[in-house]
C-alpha positions as CSV (number, residue, x, y, z in Angstrom):
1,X,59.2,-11.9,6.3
2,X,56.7,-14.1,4.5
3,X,59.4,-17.3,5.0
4,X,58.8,-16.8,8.8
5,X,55.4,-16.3,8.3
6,X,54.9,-19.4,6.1
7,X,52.8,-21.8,7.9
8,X,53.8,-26.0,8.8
9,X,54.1,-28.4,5.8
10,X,51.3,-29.9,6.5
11,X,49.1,-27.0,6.0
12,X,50.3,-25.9,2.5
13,X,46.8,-25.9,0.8
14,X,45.8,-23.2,3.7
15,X,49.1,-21.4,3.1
16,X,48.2,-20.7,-0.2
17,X,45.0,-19.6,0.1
18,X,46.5,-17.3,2.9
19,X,48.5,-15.7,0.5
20,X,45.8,-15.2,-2.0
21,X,43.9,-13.1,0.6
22,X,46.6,-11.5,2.0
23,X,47.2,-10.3,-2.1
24,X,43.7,-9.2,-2.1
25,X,43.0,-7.7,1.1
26,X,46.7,-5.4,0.0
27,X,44.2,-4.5,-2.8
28,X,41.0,-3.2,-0.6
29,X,43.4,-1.0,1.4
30,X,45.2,0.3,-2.2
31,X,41.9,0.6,-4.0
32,X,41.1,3.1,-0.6
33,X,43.9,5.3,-0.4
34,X,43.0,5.8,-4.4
35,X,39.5,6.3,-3.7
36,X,38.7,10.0,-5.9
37,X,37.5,13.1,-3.5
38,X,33.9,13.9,-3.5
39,X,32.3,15.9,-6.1
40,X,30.5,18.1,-4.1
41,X,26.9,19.8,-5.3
42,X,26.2,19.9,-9.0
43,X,22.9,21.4,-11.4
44,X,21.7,18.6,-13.3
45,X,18.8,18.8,-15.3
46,X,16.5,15.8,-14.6
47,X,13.0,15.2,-16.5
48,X,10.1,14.4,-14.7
49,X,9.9,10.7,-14.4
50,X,13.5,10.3,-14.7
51,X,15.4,9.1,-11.2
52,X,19.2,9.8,-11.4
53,X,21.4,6.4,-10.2
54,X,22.2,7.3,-6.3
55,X,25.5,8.4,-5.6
56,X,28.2,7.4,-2.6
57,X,30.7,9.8,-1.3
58,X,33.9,8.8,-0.7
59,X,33.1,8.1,2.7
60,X,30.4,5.9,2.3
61,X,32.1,3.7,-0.7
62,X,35.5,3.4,1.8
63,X,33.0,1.6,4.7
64,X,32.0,-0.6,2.1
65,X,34.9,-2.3,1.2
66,X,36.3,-2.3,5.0
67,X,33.4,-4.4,5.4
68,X,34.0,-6.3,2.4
69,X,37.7,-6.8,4.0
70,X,36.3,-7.4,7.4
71,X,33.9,-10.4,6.0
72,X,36.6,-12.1,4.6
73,X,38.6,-11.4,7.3
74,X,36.4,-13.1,9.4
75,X,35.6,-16.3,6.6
76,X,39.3,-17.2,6.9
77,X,40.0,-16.7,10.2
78,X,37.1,-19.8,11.0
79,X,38.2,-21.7,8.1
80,X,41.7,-21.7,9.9
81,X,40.2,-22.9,13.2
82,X,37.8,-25.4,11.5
83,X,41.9,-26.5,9.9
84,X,43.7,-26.8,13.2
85,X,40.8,-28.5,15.0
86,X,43.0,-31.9,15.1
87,X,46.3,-30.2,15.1
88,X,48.4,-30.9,18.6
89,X,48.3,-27.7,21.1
90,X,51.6,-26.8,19.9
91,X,50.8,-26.4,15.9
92,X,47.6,-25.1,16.5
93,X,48.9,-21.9,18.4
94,X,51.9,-21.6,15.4
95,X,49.5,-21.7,12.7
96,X,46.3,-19.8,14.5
97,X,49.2,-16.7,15.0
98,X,50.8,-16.7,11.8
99,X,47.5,-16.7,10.2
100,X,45.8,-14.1,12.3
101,X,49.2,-11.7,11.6
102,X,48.8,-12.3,7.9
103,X,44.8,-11.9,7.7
104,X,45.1,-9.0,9.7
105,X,48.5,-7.2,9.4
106,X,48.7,-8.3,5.6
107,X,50.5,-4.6,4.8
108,X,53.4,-5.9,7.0
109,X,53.7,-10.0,6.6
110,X,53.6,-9.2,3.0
111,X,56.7,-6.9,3.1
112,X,60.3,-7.8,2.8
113,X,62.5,-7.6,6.1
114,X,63.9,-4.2,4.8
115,X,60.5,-2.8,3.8
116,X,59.3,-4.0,7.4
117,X,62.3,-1.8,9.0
118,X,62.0,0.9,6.5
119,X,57.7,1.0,7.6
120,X,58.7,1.7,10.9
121,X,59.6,5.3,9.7
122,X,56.2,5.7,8.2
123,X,53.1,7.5,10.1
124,X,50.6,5.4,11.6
125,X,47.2,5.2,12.9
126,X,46.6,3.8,16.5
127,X,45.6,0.4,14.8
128,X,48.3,0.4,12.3
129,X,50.9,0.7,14.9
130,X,49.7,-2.0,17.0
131,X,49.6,-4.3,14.4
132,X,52.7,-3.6,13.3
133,X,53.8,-4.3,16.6
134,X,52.3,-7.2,17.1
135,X,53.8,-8.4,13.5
136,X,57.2,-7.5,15.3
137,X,56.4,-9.7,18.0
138,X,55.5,-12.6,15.8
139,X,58.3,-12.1,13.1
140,X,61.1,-11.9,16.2
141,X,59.4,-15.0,17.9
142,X,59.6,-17.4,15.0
143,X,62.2,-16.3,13.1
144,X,64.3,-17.2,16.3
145,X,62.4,-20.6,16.5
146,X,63.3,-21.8,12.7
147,X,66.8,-20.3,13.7
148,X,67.1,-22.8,16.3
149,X,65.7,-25.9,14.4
150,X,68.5,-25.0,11.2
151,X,71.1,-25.6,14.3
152,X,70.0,-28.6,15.5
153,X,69.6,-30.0,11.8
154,X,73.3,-28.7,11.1
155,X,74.2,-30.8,14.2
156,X,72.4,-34.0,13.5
157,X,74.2,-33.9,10.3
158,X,77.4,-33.2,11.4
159,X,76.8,-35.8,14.2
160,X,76.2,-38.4,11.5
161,X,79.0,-37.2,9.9
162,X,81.0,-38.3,12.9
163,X,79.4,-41.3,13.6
164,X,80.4,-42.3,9.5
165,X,84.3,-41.4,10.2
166,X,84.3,-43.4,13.2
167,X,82.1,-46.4,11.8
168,X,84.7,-46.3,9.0
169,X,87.9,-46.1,11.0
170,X,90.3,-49.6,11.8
171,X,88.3,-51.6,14.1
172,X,91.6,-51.5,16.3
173,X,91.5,-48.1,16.7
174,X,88.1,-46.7,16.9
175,X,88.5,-43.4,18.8
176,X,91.4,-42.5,16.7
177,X,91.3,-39.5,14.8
178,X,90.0,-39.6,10.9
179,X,93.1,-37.8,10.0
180,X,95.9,-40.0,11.7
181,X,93.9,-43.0,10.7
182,X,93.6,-42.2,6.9
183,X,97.2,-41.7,7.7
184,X,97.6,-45.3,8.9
185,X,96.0,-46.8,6.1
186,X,97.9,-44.7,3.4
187,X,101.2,-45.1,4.6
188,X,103.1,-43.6,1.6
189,X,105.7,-41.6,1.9
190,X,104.4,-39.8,-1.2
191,X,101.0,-38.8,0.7
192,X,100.6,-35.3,1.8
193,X,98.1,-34.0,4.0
194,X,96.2,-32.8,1.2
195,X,95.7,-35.8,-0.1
196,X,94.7,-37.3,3.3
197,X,91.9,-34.9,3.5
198,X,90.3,-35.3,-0.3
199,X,90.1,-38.8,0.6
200,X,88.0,-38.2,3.9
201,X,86.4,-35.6,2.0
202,X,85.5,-38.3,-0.6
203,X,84.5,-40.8,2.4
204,X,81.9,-38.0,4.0
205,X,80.6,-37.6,0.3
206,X,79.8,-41.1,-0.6
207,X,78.1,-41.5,2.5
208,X,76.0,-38.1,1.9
209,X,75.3,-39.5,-1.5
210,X,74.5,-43.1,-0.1
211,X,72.1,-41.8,2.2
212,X,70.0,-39.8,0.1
213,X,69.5,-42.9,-2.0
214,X,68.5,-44.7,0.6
215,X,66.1,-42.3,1.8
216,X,64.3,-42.3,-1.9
217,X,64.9,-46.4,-2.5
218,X,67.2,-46.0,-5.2
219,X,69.3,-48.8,-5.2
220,X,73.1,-47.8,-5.8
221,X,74.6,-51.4,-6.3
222,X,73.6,-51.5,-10.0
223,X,75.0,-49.7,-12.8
224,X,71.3,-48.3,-13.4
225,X,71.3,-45.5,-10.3
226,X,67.4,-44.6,-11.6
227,X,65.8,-47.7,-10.7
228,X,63.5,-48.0,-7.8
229,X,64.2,-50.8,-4.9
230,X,62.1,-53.2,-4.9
231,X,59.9,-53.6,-1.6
């Protein structure tokens, strides 16, 4: 739940603070349920000139802290929109939903996913349930969305993988398959398909290896594979 709920890269230093309050405001709503029953009426001997300290029932100290939770409810949720204020249409809606769910439905976006199904067995107010619903909403929304960005990332890599085995192949045959042209180029009787394959295998690895280098300017050519590239 909280990996769906985790807001853009670029807004890790509100993330965190997110998750601080979410840990707190879990707190207010602990410290509540745990709040001791009233007292009721008591005798108590009190001198003249001596004024007892006042004293809250439960229901008094329980509106307390849900307005200390609502304030800080309400501090974040303007900090956010002060945060997105530059943020394209797009990002702004991501990050203004997955903070409201976690400022607000905190019992639920703190959860794991099998704590979240298990909660749907549990009894529930009229607020509680639509938040919980509304967490539903969110969590099925964007955990589809980061689905679909993990398959297009697994096809850009295996399209580059592609592009390396055909880059690679005998520049009279490009098109041919990588198998029938490792074939080609190992034309030993002794090779066996096995070794056919660890040596593309090897290929697709050096090229994976190559290109995260590149991508952090280490340069490869030397025997020294720390050193940074000059620029």
């Amino acid at each position: 739940m909280q990996n769906v709920f985790k807001l853009p890269k670029e807004f890790a230093e509100l993330d965190k603070h997110l998750s601080a309050l979410s840990a707190h405001l879990n707190q207010i709503d602990k410290d509540i349920e745990n709040l001791p029953p009233d007292k009721g009426y008591k005798l108590d001997y009190h001198p003249p000139g001596f004024k007892p300290a006042p004293e809250f029932t439960r229901e008094q100290r329980k509106q307390s802290m849900l307005n200390q939770k609502s304030e800080l409810q309400k501090e974040m949720m303007s900090r956010v929109a002060d945060e997105v204020t530059y943020a394209d249409d797009a990002t702004a809606k991501e990050v203004l939903e997955k903070a409201d769910a976690r400022v607000h439905g905190a019992k639920y976006t703190e959860m794991t996913t099998e704590q979240f199904i298990e909660a749907a067995k549990d009894h529930k107010t009229l607020d509680q349930s639509q938040e919980y619903a509304r967490v539903k909403g969110l969590y099925e929304q964007y955990q589809g969305k980061n689905s679909g960005q993990q398959t297009q990332k697994d096809e850009e890599i295996k399209a580059s993988i592609n592009a390396f085995v055909q880059e690679n192949s005998h520049p009279d045959s490009k098109g041919v398959d990588a198998k029938e042209q490792a074939t080609k180029e190992n034309p030993s009787p002794d090779a066996t398909e096995k070794d056919i394959d660890e040596q593309i295998s090897a290929s697709i690895a050096a090229f994976v290896v190559s290109s995260e280098y590149s991508q952090n300017n280490i340069d490869i050519t030397t025997p020294s594979q720390g050193v940074e590239r000059e620029v």
